[in-house]
N, C-alpha and C positions, 0 to 999 in steps of 0.2 A: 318590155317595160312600158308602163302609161305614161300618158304625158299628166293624165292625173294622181300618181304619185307623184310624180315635183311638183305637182301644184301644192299636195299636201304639204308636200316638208315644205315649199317653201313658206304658206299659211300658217305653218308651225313655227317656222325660225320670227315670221310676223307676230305671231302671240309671246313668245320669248320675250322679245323687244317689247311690248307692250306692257308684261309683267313687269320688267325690271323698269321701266318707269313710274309705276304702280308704287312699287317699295321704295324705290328712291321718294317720291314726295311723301310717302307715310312715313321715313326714314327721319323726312326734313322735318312732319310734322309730330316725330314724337318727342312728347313729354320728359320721358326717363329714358336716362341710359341705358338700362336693358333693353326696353323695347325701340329701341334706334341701331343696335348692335343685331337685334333679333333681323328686323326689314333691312340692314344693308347686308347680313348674309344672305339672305333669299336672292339681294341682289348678287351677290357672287354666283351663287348656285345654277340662277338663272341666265346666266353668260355664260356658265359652259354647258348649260342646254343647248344655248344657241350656237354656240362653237364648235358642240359634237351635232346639231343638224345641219348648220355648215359644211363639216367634213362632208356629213353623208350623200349632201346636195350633190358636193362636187362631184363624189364616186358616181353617182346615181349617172350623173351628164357624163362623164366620163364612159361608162359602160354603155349610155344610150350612144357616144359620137356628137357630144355636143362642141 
């Protein structure tokens, strides 16, 4: 295993975390209820994105011996 696959996922759990502050302020800036309920699901969604790259980080270090 690379050390550049954890670099990836961990790039990816970075963009995660990017996204859901993305929807969170589009979240704050919307106008209507629908669309403020639409962007705080994405934010849900986008936490267990990062949640299951999380997991998979840990395995990945795990099977390297980190």
């Amino acid at each position: 295993m690379s050390d550049e696959l954890l670099r990836i996922v961990e790039e990816a759990i970075e963009s995660e975390k990017g996204s859901q502050e993305r929807y969170r302020r589009a979240a704050q800036e919307a106008k209507d209820p629908e669309t403020k309920v639409f962007f705080e699901q994405l934010v849900k969604d986008e936490e267990r994105h990062e949640q299951l790259l999380r997991e998979r980080l840990k395995t990945l270090k795990l099977l390297k011996g980190f």
